[in-house]
C-alpha positions in Angstrom: 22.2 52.2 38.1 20.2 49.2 39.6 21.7 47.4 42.5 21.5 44.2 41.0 20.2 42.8 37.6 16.6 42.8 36.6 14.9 40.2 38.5 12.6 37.8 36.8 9.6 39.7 39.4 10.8 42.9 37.6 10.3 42.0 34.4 7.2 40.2 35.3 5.7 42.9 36.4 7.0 45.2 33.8 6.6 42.8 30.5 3.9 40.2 31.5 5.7 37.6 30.2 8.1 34.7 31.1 11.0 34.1 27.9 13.0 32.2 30.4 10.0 29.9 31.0 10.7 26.4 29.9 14.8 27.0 28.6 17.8 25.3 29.4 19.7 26.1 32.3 17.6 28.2 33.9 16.1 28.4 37.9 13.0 30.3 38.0 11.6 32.2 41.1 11.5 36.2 41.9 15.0 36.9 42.8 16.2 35.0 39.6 17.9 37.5 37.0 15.4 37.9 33.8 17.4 35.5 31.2 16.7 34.8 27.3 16.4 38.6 26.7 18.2 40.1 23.7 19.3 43.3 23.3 16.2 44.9 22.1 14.3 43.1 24.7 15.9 44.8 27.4 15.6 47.7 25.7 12.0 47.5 25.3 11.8 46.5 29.3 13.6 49.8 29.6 11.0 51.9 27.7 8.1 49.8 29.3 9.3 51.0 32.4 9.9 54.8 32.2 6.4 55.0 30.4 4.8 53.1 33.3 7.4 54.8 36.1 6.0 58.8 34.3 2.3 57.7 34.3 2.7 57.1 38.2 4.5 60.2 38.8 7.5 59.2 39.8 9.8 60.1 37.0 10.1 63.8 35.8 10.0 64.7 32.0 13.5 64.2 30.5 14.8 61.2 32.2 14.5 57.6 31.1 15.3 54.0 31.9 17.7 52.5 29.8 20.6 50.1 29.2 24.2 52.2 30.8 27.0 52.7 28.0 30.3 50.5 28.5 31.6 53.7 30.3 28.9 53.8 33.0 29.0 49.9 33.0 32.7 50.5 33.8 32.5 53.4 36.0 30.2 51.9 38.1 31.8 48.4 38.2 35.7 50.3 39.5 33.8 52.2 42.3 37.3 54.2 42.0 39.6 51.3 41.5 42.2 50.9 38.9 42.8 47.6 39.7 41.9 44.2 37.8 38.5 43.9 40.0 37.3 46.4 42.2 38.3 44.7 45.4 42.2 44.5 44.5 44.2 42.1 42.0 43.8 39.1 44.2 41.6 36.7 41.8 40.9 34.5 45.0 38.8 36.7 46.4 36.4 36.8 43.5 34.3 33.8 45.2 33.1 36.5 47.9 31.7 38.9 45.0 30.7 36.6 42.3 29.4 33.7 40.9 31.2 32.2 38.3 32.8 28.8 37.5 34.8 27.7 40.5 31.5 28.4 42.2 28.1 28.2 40.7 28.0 24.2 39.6 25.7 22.4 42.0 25.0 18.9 42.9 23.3 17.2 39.7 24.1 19.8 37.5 26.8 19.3 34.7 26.4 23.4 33.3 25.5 25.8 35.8 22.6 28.6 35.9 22.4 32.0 37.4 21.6 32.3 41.1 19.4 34.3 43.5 20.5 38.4 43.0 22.2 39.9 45.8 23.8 36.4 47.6 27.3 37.5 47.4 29.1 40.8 48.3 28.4 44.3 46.6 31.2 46.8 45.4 31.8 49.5 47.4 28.9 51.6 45.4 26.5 48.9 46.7 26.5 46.9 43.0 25.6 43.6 43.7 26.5 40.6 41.0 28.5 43.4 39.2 30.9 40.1 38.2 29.3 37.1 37.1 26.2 35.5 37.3 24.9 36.8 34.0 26.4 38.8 31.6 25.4 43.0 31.3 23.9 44.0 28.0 25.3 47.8 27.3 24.0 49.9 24.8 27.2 50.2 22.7 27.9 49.0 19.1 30.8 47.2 19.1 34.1 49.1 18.7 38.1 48.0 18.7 39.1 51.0 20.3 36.1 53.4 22.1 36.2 56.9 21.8 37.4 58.6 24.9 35.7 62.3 26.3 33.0 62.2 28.9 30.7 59.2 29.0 31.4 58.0 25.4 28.7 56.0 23.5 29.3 53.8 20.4 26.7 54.0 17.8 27.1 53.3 14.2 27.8 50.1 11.7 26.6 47.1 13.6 27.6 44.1 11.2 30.7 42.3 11.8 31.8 39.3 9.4 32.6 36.4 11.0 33.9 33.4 8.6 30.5 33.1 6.2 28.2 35.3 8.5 27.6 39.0 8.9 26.6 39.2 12.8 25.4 42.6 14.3 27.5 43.3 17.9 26.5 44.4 21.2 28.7 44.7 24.0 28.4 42.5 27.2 30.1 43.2 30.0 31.1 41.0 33.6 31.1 37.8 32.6 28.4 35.0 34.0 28.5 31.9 36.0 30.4 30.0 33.5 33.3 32.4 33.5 36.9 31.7 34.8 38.0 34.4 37.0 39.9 36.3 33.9 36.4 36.5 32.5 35.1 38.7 35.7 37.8 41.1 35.3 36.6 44.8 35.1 38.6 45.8 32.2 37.5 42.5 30.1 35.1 43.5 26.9 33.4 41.0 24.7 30.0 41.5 22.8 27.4 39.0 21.2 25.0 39.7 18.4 21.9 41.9 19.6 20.0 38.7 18.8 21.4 36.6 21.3 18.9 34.8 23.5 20.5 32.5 26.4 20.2 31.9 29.8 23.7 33.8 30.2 22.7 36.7 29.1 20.7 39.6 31.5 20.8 43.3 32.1 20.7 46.2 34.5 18.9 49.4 34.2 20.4 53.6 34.4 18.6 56.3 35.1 19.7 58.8 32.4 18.7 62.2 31.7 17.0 61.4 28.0 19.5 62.1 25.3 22.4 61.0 26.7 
């Protein structure tokens, strides 16, 4: 899994473009996470990059780049806890690990943006921005209750009514720097429609044997 999320230099250099350019609540410079992606743009970033990681020779047949399930996502996020974060229950500790709202708003702003990757504290796997900052596309269709086994992975149905609207579902994960501290917990799912373009939203990549 990627230490941290993609970096606007990642997908730069990856994509050739710039969808954060010119949006709302957004601070642009290398370290910056890649913002105003949807779901199937990060998925495309994924496949850009295992085609252009195999033509250089550093990835062997059979393993790809692509968005973790919400069990990796998870996995990865506990390092081995079972506790509410992965540094203990104590909420006020989550300003070491995290940006989110007590901490992001800066002078002049009334709604905050992402930060610079890798500012605060990693988990004990070396995860940086695991909680907050922006939140994790997964790969997973939305469902109530996810199958259990060994690395489950929801596919299936997308579309979810919603009052007059049929919306598809994606799960996010780790909340982003508008989230109260309940919104960082490990434990907490939510998803969006795999449309969703804001400056919330980002991703992290897994290496994952293809298939899987």
């Amino acid at each position: 899994m990627g230490e941290c999320e993609v970096t606007q230099a990642q997908w730069q250099l990856v994509m050739g473009s710039t969808p954060w350019k010119g949006k709302k609540y957004v601070k642009e410079g290398a370290d910056y996470p890649a913002t105003y992606v949807s779901s199937d743009d990060a998925l495309e970033f994924c496949e850009a990059l295992t085609e252009t990681e195999r033509r250089a020779g550093r990835l062997e047949t059979g393993w790809e780049y692509t968005l973790p399930t919400e069990a990796q996502w998870e996995y990865a996020c506990r390092a081995g806890a079972q506790t509410r974060y992965f540094f203990g229950d104590d909420k006020s500790l989550l300003d070491q690990y995290a940006w989110f709202a007590k901490n992001s708003l800066e002078a002049g702003e009334y709604y905050p943006s992402p930060h610079r990757v890798r500012l605060k504290k990693p988990n004990p796997w070396g995860l940086y921005d695991i909680y907050g900052n922006v939140h994790e596309w997964c790969v997973d269709v939305y469902a109530s209750q996810p199958p259990g086994g060994t690395d489950p992975k929801v596919t299936g149905k997308e579309s979810i009514r919603i009052g007059f609207w049929d919306t598809s579902r994606r799960m996010i994960r780790g909340g982003y720097c508008n989230s109260v501290s309940s919104g960082c917990r490990t434990y907490l799912r939510t998803f969006t429609s795999r449309e969703d373009r804001t400056s919330g939203l980002g991703f992290r990549v897994v290496l994952s044997a293809r298939g899987d």
